[in-house]
N, C-alpha and C positions, 0 to 999 in steps of 0.2 A: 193687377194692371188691366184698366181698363182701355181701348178704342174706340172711337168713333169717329165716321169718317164725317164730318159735317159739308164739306163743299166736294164734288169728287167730276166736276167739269170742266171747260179750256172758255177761254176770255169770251167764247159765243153766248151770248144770251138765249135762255134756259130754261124752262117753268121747274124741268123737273131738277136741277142740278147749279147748283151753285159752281165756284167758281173754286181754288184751292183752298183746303183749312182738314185740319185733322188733330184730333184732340185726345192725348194719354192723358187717363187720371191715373197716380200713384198717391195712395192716401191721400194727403192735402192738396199735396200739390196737381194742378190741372194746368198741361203743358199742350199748347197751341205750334202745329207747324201749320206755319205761311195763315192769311188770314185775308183771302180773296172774295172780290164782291157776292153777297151772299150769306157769309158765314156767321155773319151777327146774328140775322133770322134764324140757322139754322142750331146756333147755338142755345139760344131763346127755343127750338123747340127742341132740343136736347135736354131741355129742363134747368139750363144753367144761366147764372145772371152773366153782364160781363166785368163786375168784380172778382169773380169766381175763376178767373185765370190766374193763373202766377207767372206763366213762363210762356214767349212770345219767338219763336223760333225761325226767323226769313230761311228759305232754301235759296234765294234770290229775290231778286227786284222787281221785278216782270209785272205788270198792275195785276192782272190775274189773281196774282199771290200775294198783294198788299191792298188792295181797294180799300176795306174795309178797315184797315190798322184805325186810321183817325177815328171813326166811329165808334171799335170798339174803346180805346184810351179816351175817350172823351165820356161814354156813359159809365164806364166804369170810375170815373172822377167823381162825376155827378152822383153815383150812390155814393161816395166818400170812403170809394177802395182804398187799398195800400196800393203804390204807385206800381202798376205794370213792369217786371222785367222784361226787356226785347235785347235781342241777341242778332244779327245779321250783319251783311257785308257792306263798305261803307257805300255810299254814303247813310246808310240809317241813322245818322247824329244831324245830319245836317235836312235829312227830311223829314226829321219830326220837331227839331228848330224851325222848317217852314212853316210845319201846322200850329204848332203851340206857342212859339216865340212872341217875344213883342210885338215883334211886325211880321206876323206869319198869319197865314190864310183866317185862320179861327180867330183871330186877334178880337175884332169888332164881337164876336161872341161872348169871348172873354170877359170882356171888357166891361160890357151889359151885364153879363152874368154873377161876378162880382163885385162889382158898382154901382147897381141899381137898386132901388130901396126893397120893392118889392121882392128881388130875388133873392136880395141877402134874406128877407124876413122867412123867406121856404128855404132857405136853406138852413139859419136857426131852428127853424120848425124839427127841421129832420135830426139834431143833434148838433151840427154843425157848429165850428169857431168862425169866430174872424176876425183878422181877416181870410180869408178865404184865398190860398191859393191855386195857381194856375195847374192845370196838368201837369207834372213831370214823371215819365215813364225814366225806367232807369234803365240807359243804353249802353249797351258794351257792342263797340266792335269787332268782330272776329273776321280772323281768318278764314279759309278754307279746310286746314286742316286745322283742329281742337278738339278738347274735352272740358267736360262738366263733371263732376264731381258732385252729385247734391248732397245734403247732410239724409235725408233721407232713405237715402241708400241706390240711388238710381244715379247711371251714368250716362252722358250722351258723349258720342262723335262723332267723327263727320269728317267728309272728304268730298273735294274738288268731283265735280262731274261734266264735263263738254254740254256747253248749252248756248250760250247767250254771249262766249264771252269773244271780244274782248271789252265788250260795252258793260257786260254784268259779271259778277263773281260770282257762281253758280254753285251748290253743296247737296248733296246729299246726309242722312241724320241717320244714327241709329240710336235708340234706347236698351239697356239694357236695365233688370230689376228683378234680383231673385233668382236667377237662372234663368229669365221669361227677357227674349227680345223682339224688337220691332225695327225695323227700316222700311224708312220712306227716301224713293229713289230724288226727290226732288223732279225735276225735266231733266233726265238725264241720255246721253248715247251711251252706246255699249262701251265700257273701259275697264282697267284692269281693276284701280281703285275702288269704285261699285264692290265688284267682284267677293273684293278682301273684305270690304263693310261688312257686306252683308253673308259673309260665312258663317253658316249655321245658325242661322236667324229661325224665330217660328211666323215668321210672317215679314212678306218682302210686298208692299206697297209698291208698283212701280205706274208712271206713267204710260200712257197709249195713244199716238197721236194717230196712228192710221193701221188699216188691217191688213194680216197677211199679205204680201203679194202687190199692193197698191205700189207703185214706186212711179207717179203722174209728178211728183215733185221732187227731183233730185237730190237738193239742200237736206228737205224733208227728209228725205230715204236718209239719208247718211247720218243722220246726226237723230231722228226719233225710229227705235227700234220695235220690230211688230211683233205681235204676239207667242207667234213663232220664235223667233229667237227673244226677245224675254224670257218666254221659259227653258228654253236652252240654259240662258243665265242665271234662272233660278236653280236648278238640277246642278249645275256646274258650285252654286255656295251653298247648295245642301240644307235649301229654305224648306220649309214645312206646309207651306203656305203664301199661295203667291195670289196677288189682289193687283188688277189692273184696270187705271185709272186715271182720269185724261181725260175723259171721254168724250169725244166731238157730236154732235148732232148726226151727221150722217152717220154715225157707226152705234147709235143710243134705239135701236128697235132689238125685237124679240130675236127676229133673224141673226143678226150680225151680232149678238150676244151668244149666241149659239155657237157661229162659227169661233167666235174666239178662247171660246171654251173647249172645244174641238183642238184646236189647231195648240191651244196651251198643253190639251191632254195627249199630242202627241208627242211630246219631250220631257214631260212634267211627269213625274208619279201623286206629286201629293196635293191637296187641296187649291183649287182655282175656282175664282169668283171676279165676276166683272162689277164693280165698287159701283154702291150706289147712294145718294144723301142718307144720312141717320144709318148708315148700317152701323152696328158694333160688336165687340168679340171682345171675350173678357180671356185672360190667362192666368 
């Protein structure tokens, strides 16, 4: 099982940090959580095309965490992939009927793209049939609480986590594969749910909206927890390895990487790292 974190920043615009995306490879299958502006590039410079995904994982709605969905379902058609699995909360059926639908944003692309002479002929070119159909990613909506089962032998679940809601359905994901697991917190506040996920994990992804001790924002304070107690929460599910990841611009210097590594290694015993584009860790 491989990781890599491909987008590991918040909706701020970023040279060095894309926006949410993190990608398990288990043999074939290459499983994508959330897929925020950014992580097509970052993917492409992971080495990976974006037919090369199988499994598309929303944690939530939030653009951050979807920007880039259209883009990448759209070139991965174009190489003449197998249709995208995508998994999230609703409405994900009814927003990717806006993008691909008959009369949905990309429509007039479509349209040209399998109707015109010339594009049919490059698409011919590459193999292709025709007629040539439209995108269709194949959508399942889920709840908040689920499992997956792959035939591969890797499990995912997941649980509700305090974020967005009542406007968004918000999840936290863990994989499991072999003995070897992974959680990613989603945007989540401190909860009990978390907690239980992510028991005994070798590595706990969590967001980081602010440092230590910052509490300028109230809402903020209450609902995005610092570094500080993240690792409390880590120590408390008995993670191996905790990665935190969020990361706003004011808190993206050498300094404030420092401090949060501090402030993690005072509740944390084991491995803390403040996540950065293209990092990866095999298990």
């Amino acid at each position: 099982m491989k990781l890599t974190l491909l987008g590991t920043g918040s909706p701020e615009a970023h040279a060095s940090r894309a926006s949410s995306g993190y990608l398990i490879e288990i043999d074939q299958c290459k499983i994508l959580f959330d897929c925020g502006g950014g992580v097509f590039d970052r993917l492409l410079q992971a080495g990976l095309l974006p037919g090369d995904i199988t499994h598309l994982f929303f944690s939530h709605l939030h653009s951050d965490h979807m920007m880039d969905y259209a883009r990448l379902v759209h070139a991965a058609w174009d190489e003449g992939a197998a249709p995208l699995q995508v998994f999230g909360p609703p409405p994900i059926a009814q927003i990717t009927q806006q993008y691909f639908g008959r009369d949905g944003v990309l429509s007039t692309d479509l349209k040209a793209r399998t109707e015109q002479q010339a594009s049919i002929e490059v698409w011919k070119a590459r193999g292709g049939q025709v007629p040539r159909p439209w995108p269709a990613p194949k959508i399942t909506e889920v709840d908040a609480v689920f499992t997956k089962q792959h035939t591969d032998g890797w499990r995912l679940s997941s649980c509700s986590v305090p974020h967005a809601q009542p406007q968004l359905q918000c999840m936290a994901f863990r994989i499991d594969y072999k003995g070897k697991s992974i959680v990613y917190s989603g945007d989540a506040a401190l909860c009990e749910e978390l907690e239980q996920l992510a028991h005994g994990c070798d590595i706990l992804i969590h967001w980081c909206y602010r440092e230590t001790g910052n509490k300028s924002m109230p809402t903020v304070t209450e609902f995005c927890p610092d570094p500080q107690q993240i690792a409390q929460l880590a120590t408390r599910c008995g993670a191996r390895h905790l990665i935190l990841t969020h990361i706003r611009k004011n808190m993206d210097n050498a300094d404030a990487h420092t401090r949060m590594k501090n402030d993690m290694a005072l509740h944390f015993n084991g491995k803390v790292d403040v996540a950065k584009d293209l990092m990866n860790i095999k298990l």
